[in-house]
C-alpha positions as CSV (number, residue, x, y, z in Angstrom):
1,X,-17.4,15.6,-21.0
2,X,-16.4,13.1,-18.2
3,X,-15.3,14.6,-14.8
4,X,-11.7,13.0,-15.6
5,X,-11.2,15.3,-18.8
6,X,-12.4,18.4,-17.6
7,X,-10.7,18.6,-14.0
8,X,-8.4,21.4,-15.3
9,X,-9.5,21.9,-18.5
10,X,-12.4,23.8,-18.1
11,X,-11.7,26.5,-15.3
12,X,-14.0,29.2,-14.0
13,X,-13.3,31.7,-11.6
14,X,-14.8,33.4,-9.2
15,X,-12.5,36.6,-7.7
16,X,-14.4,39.1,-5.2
17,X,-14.4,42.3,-4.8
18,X,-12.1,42.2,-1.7
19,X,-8.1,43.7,-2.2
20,X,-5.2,41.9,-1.1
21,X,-5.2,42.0,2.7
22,X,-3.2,40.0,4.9
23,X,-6.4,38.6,6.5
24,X,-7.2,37.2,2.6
25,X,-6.3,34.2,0.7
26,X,-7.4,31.9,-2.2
27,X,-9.3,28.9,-2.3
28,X,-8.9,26.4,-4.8
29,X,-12.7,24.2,-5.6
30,X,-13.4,21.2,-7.8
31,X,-17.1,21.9,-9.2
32,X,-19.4,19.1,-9.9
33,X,-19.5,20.0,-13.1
34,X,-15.6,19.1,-13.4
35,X,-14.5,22.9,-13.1
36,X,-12.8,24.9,-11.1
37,X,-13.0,28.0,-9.0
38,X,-10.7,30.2,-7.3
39,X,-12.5,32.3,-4.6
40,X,-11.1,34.9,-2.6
41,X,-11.1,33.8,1.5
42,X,-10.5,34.8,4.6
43,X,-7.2,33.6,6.1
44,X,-6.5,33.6,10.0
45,X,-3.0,34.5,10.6
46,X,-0.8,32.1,9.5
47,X,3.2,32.0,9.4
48,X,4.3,33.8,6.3
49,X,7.8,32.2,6.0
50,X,9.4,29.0,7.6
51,X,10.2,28.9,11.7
52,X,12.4,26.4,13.3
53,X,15.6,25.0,12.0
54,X,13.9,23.9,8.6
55,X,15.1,26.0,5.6
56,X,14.7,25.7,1.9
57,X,17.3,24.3,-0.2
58,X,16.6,25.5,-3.5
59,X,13.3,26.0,-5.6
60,X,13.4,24.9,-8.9
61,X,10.9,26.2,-11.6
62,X,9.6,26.4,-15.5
63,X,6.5,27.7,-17.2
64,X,3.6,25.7,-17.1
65,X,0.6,25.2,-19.3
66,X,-2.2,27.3,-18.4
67,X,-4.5,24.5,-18.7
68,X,-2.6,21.3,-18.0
69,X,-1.3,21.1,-14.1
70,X,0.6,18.2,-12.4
71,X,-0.8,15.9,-9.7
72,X,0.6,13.6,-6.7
73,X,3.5,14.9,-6.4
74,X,7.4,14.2,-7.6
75,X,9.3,10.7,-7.4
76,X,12.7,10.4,-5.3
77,X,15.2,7.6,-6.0
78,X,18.6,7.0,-6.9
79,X,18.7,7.0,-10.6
80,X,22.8,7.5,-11.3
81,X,23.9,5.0,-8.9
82,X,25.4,7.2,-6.7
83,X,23.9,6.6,-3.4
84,X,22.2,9.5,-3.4
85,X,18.6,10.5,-4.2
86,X,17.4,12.8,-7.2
87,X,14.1,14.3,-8.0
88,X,12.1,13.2,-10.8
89,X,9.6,15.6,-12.4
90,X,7.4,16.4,-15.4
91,X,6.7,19.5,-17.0
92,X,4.7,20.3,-19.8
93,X,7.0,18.1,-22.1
94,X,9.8,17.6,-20.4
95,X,10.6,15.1,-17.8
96,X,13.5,16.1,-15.0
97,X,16.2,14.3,-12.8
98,X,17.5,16.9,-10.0
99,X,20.4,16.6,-7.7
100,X,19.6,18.1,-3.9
101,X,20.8,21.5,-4.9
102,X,18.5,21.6,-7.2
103,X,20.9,21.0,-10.7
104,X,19.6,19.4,-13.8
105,X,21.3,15.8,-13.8
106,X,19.4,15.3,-17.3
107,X,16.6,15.9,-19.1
108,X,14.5,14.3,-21.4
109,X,12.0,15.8,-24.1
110,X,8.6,13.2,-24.3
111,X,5.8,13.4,-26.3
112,X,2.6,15.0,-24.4
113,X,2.5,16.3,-21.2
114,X,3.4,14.6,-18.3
115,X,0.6,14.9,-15.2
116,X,1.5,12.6,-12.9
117,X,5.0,11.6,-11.1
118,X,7.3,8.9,-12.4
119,X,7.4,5.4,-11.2
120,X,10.8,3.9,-10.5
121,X,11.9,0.4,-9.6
122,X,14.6,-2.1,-11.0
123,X,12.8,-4.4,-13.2
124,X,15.2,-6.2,-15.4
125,X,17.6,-7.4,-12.7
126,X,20.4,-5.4,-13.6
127,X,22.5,-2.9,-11.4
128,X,20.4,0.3,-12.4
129,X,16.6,1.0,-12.1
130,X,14.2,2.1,-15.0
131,X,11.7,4.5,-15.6
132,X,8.7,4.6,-16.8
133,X,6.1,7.9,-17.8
134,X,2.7,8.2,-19.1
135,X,1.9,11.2,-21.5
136,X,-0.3,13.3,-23.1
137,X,-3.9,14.8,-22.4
138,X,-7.4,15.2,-24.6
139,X,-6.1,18.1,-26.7
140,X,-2.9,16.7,-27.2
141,X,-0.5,13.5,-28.4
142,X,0.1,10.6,-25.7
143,X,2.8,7.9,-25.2
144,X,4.0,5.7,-22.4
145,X,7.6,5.6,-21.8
146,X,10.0,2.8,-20.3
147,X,13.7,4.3,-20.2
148,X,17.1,3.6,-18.2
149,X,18.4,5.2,-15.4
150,X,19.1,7.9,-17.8
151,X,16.6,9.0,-19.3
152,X,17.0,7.3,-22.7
153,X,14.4,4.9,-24.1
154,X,14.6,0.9,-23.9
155,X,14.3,-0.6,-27.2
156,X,10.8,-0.8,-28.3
157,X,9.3,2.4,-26.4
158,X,7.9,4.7,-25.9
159,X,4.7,3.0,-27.2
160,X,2.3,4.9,-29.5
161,X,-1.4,3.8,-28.9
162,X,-3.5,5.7,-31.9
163,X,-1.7,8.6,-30.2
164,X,-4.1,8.3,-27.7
165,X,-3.4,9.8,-23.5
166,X,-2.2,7.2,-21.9
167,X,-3.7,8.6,-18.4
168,X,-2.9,8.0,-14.8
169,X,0.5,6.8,-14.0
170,X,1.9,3.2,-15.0
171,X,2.3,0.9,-12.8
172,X,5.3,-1.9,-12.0
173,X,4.1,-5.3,-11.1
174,X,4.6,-9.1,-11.7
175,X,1.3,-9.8,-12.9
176,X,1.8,-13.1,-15.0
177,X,4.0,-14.6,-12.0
178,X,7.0,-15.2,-14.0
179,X,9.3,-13.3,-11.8
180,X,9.4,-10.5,-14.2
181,X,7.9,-7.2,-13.5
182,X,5.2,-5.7,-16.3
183,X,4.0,-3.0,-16.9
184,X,0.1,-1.9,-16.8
185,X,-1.3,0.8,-17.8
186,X,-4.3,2.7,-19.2
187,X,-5.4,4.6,-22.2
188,X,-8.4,6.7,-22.8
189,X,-9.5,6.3,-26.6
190,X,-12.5,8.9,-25.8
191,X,-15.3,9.5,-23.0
192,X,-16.5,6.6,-24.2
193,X,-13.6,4.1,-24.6
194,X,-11.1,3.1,-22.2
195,X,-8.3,0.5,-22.0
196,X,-6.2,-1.3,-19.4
197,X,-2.7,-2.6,-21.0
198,X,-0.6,-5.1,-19.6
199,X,2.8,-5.3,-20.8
200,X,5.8,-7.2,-21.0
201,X,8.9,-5.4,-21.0
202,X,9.3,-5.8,-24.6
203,X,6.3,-4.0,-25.3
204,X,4.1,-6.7,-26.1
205,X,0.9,-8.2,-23.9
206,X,1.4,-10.1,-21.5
207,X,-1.0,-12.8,-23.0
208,X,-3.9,-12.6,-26.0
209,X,-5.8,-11.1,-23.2
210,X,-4.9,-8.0,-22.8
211,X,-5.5,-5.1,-23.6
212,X,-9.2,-5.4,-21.7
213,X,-11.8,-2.9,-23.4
214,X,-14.6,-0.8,-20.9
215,X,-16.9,1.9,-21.9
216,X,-15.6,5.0,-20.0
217,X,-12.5,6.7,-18.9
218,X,-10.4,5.1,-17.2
219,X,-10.6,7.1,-13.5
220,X,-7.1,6.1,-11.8
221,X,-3.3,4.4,-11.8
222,X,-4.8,0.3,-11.8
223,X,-3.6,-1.3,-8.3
224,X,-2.1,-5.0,-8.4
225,X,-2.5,-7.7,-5.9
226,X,-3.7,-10.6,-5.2
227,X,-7.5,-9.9,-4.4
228,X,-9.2,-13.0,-4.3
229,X,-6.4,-15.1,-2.9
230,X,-6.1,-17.5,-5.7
231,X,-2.2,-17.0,-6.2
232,X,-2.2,-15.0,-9.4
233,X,-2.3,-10.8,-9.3
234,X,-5.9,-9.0,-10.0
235,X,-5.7,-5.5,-11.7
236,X,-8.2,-3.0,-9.7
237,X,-9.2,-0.6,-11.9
238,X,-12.2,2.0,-12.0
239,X,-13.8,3.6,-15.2
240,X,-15.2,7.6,-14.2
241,X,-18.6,7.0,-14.6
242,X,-19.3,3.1,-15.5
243,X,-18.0,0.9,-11.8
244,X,-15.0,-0.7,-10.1
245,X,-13.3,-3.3,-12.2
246,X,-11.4,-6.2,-10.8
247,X,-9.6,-8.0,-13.7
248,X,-7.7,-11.2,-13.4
249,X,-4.4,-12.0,-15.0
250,X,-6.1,-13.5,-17.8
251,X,-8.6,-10.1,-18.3
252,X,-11.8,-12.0,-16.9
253,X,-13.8,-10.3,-14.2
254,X,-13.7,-11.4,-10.7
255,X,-17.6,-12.2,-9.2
256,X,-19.1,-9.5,-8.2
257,X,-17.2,-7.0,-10.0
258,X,-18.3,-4.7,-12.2
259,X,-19.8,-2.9,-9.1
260,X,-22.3,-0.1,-10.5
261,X,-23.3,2.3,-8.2
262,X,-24.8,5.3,-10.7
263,X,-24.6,7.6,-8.1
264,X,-20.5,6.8,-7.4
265,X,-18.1,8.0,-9.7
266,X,-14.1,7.4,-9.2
267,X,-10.9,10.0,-10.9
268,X,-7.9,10.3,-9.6
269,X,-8.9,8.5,-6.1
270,X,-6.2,5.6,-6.8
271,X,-7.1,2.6,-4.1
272,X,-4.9,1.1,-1.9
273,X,-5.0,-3.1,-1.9
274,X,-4.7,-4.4,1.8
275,X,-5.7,-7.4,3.8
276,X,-7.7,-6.0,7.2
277,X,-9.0,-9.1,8.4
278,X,-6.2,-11.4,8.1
279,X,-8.5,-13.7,6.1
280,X,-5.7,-13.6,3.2
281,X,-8.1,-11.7,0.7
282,X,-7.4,-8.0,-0.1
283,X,-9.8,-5.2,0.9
284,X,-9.9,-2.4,-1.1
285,X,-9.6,0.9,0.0
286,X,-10.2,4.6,-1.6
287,X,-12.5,7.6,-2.0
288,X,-14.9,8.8,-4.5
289,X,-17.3,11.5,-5.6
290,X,-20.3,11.5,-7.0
291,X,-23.8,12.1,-5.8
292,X,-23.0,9.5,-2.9
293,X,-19.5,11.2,-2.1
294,X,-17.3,9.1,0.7
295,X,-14.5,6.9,1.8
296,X,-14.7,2.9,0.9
297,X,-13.4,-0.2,1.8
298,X,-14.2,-3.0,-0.6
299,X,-14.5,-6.9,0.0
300,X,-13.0,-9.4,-2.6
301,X,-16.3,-10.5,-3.3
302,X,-17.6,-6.5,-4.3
303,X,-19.6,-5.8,-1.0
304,X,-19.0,-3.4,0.9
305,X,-16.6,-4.1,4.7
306,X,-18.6,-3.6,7.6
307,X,-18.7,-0.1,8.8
308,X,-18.0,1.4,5.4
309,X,-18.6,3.8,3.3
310,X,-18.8,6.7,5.3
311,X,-20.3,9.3,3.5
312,X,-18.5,12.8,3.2
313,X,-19.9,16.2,2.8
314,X,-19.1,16.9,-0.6
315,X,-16.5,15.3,-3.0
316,X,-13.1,14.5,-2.2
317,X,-10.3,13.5,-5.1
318,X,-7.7,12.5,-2.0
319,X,-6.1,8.9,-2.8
320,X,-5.5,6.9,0.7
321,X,-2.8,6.2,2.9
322,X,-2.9,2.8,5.0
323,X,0.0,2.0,7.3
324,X,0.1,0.1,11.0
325,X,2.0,3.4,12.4
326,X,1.5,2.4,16.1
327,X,2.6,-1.5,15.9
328,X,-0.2,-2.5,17.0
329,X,-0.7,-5.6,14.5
330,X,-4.4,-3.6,13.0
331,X,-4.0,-1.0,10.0
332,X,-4.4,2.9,10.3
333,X,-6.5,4.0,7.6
334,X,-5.8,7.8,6.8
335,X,-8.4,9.9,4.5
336,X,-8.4,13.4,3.4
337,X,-11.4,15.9,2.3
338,X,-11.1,19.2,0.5
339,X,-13.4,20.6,3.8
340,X,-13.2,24.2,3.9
341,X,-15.1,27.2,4.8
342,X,-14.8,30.1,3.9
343,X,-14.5,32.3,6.9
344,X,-11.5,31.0,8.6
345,X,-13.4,28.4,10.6
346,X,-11.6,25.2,11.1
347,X,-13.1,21.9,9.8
348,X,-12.5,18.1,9.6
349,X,-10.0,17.5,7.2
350,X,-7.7,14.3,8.1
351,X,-9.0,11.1,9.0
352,X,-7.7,8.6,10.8
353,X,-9.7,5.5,10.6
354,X,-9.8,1.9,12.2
355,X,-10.6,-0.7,9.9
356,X,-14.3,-0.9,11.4
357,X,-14.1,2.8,10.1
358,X,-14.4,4.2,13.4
359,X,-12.2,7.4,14.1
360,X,-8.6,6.9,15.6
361,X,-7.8,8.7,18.8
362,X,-7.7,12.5,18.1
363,X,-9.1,12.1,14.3
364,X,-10.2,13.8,12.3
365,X,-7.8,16.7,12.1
366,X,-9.8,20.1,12.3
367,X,-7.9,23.1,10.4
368,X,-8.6,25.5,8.0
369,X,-8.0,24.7,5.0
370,X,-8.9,21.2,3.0
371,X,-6.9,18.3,0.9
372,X,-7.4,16.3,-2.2
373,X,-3.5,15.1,-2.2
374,X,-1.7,12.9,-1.2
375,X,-0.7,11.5,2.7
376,X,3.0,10.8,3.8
377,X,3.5,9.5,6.9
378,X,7.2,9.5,8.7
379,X,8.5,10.8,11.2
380,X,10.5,14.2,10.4
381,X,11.6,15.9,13.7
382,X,13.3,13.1,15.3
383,X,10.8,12.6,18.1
384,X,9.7,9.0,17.7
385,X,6.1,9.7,16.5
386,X,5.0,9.6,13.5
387,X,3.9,12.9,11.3
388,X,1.5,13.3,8.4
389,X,2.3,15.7,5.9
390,X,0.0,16.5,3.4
391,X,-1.2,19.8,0.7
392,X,-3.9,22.2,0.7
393,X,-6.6,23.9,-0.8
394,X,-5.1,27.5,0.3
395,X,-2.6,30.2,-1.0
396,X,-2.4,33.6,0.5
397,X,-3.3,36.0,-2.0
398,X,0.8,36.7,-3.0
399,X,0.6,33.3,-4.6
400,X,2.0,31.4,-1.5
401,X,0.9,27.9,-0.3
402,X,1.1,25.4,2.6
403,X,2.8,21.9,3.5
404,X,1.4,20.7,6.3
405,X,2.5,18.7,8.9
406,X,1.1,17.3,11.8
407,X,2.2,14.8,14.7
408,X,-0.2,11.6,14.8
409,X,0.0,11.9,18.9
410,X,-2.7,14.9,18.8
411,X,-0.2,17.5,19.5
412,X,-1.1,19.7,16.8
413,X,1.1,20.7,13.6
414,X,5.2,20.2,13.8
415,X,7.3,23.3,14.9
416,X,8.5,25.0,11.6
417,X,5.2,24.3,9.6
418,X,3.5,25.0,7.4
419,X,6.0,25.1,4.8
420,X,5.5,28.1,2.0
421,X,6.2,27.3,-1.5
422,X,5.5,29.6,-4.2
423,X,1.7,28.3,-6.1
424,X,-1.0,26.2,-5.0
425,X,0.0,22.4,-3.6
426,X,-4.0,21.0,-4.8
427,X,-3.8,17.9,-5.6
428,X,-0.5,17.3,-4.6
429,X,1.7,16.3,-1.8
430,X,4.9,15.9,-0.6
431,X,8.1,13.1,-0.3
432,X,10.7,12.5,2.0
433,X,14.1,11.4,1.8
434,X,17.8,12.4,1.8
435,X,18.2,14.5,-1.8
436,X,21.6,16.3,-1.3
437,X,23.5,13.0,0.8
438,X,24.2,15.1,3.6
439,X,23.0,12.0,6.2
440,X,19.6,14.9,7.3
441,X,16.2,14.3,6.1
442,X,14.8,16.9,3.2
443,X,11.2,17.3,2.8
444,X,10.5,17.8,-1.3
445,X,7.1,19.4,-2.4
446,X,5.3,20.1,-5.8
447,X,3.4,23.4,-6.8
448,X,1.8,25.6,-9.8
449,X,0.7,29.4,-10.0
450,X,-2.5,29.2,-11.3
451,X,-3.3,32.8,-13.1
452,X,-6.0,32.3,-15.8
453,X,-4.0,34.0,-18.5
454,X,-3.5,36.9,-16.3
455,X,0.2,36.1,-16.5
456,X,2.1,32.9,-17.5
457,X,1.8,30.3,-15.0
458,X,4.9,28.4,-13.1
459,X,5.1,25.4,-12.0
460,X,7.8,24.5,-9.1
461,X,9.8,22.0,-6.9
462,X,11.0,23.3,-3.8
463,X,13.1,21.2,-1.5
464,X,13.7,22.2,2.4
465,X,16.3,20.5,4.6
466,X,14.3,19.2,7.8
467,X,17.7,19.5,10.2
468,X,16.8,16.0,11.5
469,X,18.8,13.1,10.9
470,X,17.8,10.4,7.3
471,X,16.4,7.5,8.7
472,X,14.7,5.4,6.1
473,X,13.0,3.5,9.1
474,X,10.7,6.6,9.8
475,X,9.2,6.5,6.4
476,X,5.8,4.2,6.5
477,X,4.5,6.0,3.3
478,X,5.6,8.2,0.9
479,X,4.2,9.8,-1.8
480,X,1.8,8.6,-4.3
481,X,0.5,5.4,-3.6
482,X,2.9,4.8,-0.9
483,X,6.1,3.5,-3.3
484,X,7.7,4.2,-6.6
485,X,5.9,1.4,-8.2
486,X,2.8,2.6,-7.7
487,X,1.5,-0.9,-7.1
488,X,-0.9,0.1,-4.3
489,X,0.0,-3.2,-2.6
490,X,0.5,-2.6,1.4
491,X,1.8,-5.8,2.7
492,X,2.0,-7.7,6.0
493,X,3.9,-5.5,8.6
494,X,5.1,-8.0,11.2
495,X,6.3,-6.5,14.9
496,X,9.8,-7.1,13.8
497,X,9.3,-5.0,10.6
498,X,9.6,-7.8,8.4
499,X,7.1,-8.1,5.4
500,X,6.3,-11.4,4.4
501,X,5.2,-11.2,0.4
502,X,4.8,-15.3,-0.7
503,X,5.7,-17.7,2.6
504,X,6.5,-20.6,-0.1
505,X,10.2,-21.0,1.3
506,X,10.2,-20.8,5.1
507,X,13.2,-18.5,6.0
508,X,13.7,-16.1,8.9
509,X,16.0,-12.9,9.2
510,X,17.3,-12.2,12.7
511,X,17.5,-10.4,14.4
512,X,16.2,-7.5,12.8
513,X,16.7,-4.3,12.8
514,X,20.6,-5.8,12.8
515,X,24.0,-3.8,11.1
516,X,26.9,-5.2,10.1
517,X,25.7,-8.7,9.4
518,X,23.1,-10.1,7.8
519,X,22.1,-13.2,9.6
520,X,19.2,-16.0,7.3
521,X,18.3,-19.0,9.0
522,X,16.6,-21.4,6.7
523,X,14.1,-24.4,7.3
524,X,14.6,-25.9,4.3
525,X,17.7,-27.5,2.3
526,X,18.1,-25.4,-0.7
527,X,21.4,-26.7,-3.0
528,X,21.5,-23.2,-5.5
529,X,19.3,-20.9,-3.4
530,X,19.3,-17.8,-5.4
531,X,19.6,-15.0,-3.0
532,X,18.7,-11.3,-4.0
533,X,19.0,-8.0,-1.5
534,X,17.5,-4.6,-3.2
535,X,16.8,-1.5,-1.9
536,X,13.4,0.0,-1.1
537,X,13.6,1.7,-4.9
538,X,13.7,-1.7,-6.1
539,X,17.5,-1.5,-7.4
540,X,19.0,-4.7,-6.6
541,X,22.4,-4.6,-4.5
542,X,23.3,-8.2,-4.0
543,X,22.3,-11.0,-6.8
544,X,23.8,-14.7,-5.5
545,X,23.2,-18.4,-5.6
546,X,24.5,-19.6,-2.3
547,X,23.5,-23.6,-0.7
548,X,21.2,-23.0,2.3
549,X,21.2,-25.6,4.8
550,X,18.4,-26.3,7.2
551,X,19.5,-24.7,10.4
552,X,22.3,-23.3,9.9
553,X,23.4,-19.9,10.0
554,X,24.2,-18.1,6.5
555,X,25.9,-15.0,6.6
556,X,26.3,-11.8,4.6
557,X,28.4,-9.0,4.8
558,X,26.3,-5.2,4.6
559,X,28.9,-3.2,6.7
560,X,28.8,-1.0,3.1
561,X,25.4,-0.8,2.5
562,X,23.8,2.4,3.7
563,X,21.0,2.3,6.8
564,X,17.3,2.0,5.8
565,X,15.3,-0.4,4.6
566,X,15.7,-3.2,2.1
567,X,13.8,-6.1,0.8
568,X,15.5,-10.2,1.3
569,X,14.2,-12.8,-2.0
570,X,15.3,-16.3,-1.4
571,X,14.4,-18.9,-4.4
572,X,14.9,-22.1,-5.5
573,X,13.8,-22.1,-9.4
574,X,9.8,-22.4,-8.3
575,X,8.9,-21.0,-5.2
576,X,10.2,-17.5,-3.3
577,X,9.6,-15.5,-0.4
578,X,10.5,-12.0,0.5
579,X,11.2,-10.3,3.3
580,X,12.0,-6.6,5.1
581,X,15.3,-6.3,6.7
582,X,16.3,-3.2,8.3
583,X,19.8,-2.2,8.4
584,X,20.3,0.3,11.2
């Protein structure tokens, strides 16, 4: 059985002899053999309920399978149009939208399990964004799902694949460049028997091409960029046991790629796609176990970037975070490891990592207590400088676990923290945003009670207001894979936070950051410019063909749109180039 199937399918446990003491805790560990244990620990004091102005808003939970846990986290966006965030989440069977109080906006029944969190983004061009879900599990039915903004199906899905589990999470990209987003996604047949689906909205392939076949599981949610700088998309994509695959929009193999390494082995360590070097190819960056566990970063061409990998102590299942959180024009690389002893001692357990893979000033982040989940980076007590947050390893023996925070400026963890929901947080993380639309940031975690049939298991989302105010500014990264389209794409972060996607058409936004106005300055004549402005959930809030002449100033009115962060498409029928604006 592949390391992919039996992560929490086989579970063993090993429980001391010691009783529940306040000095005590649990420790969740991924075997090598794909199970897990639960050891009883020792636990320094820690906080046992939240300090600070941060308190929880509501906790919402259902009974889980005993055998079937979520990963990465939940998915925020604004699925009702209202201006206001909800909470998407999967349990067992049953896929939830919740309002910031913690209310059931709807809920849809799916076939198979969901494991992993929604991904969100407006992909047809209308008003509203759309949905999509991957199901099921080895013992059990699987579909993928594409839906509206509420929760009912588009026609032609879900899609039934030999009822096979269509594993990972699916992934929203424009891989055929038609200016319509697909959808990719993967399917594990058996152990033996993998494929990677690319898929129009209508359910079909995108081209005879596709599905492309391998011989193993497939190990993570496929990334999409454009790898080898050829100007069409490249699907990364890693099998558990059998290499990194790098597929281009036609399913051929880029050179180099497969890249075998039997003593590397990839699940649930999705990559990040980003250019370091400024040579216009994209490096890839991720973890992996194995024999030869450690953090990578990839070269187009399948060899390995100088500096890199750096071997870890034992294996991690933590995806990356990239960002440039100090402006400095050079990406932050941040890494996790599930580092902990058993005796309270504190270990390395956050990197921070230049892109020669040398550490960051005060990295790594010693604590007690490891991570396999996932990194946010924002900034959530107001102070300027950015915060990671990020899961544990650790509950206190009452069931109680940790969100952690800490400031990337050395100074230690954030007043208020760690956070205590009920259950472990392993394998999972944390988002940020504004759930309830009170204008203050909320901080929205994931967690399970993991029993062993000693009692039914829960599974929970807890939301806590933060008591700073929303700024979507001070997000870099959040959640799984950094966005709700789980793309794994981190573009070009220019000093005036514009991202520059295609420079075809040669437009600039200024200034920016800028409020009422939104001022475009074209250096090109463009007689039915096709102007688009959508949100950073990819909903689209402005769709117009407007003349652009070279020089001059066009204008357009925002004074109703919220403050945050949103994304500027200019066309002309063949070529298109986006940028960031921020509205402040």
């Amino acid at each position: 059985m592949s390391k992919k199937l039996s992560l929490f399918g086989l579970i063993a446990i090993t429980i001391g002899t010691m009783t529940a003491q306040e000095n005590m805790g649990k420790k969740a560990t991924l075997l090598e053999d794909g199970t897990i244990t639960v050891e009883n620990v020792a636990i320094p004091p820690m906080k046992k309920s939240n300090a600070g102005n941060i308190e929880e808003l509501f906790t919402f939970g259902r009974p889980a399978n005993p055998s079937i846990k979520n990963s990465r986290g939940v998915t925020l966006a604004d699925v009702d149009n209202d201006g206001v965030q909800e909470i998407l989440y999967g349990i067992n069977t049953e896929l939830y939208a919740l309002n910031g109080a913690g209310e059931i906006v709807w809920q849809k029944t799916v076939e198979g399990p969901i494991l992993l969190p929604p991904t969100v983004a407006n992909i047809n061009g209308d008003d509203n964004v759309e949905i999509a879900v991957n199901t099921g599990y080895p013992t059990t039915v699987g579909r993928i799902y594409l839906m509206d903004n509420n929760g009912d199906d588009l026609p032609g899905w879900p899609l039934n694949f030999n009822d096979n589990w269509m594993i990972n999470a699916p992934v929203f990209a424009d891989l055929d460049g038609d200016d319509i987003m697909d959808i990719i996604s993967c399917q594990r047949q058996s152990s033996t028997v993998g494929f990677v689906h690319a898929l129009k909205q209508d359910g079909t392939p995108i081209n005879a091409n596709w599905p492309v076949q391998f011989d193993a599981t497939p190990a993570f949610t496929p990334s999409v960029g454009d790898v080898d700088n050829d100007g069409d998309q490249d699907v990364v994509i890693a099998t558990s046991s059998t290499g990194m695959y790098v597929y281009d929009v036609n399913g051929d193999l880029l050179t180099g790629f497969p890249l075998v390494n039997p003593l590397v082995r990839y699940s649930y360590q999705s990559p990040l796609l980003v250019d370091l070097d400024g040579d216009k190819n994209l490096e890839i960056v991720g973890s992996n176990h194995g024999d030869a566990p450690g953090f990578y970063v990839l070269k187009s061409d399948a060899t390995y970037y100088p500096g890199w990998p750096i071997a870890t102590a034992g294996w991690t299942y933590s995806p990356p975070t990239v960002v440039d959180f100090d402006q400095d024009g050079t990406y932050d690389i941040f890494m996790a490891d599930r580092n902990t002893s058993s005796n309270g001692t504190p270990l390395p357990t956050i990197y921070g990592l230049d892109p020669d893979g040398e550490n960051l000033p005060d990295f790594p982040i010693e604590k007690y207590g490891g991570n396999e989940g996932v990194l946010t980076i924002a900034d959530i007590n107001n102070d300027d400088v950015y915060d990671i947050i990020f899961s544990s390893t650790l509950t206190d023996m009452d069931n109680i676990g940790y969100i952690h925070a800490y400031s990337l400026d050395g100074s230690g963890e954030l007043d208020g923290f760690p956070l205590r929901p009920r259950g472990f947080t392993f394998l999972n993380g944390a988002v940020v945003g504004d759930a309830d639309g009170d204008g203050v940031m909320d901080l929205t975690a994931n967690s399970y009670t993991q029993n062993f049939g000693a009692e039914i298991d829960s599974t929970f989302v807890t939301t806590y207001n933060l008591n700073v105010p929303y700024d979507a500014t001070k997000i870099l990264s959040n959640g799984y894979k950094g966005s709700n389209t789980r793309n794994g794409l981190v573009s070009i972060e220019e000093v005036l936070g514009v991202s520059e996607f295609n420079a075809e058409i040669d437009f600039v936004i200024a200034p920016n950051p800028s409020n009422e106005i939104l001022n475009i300055y074209s250096t090109t004549d463009i007689a039915n410019a096709k102007i688009t402005l959508a949100g950073i959930d990819g909903k689209v809030i402005f769709n117009e063909n407007r003349t652009i002449v070279t020089g001059e100033r066009l204008q357009l009115e925002t004074a109703n749109y919220a403050n945050g962060v949103y994304f500027v498409t200019i066309s002309d029928g063949t070529k298109k180039q986006t940028l960031k604006w921020v509205k402040r």
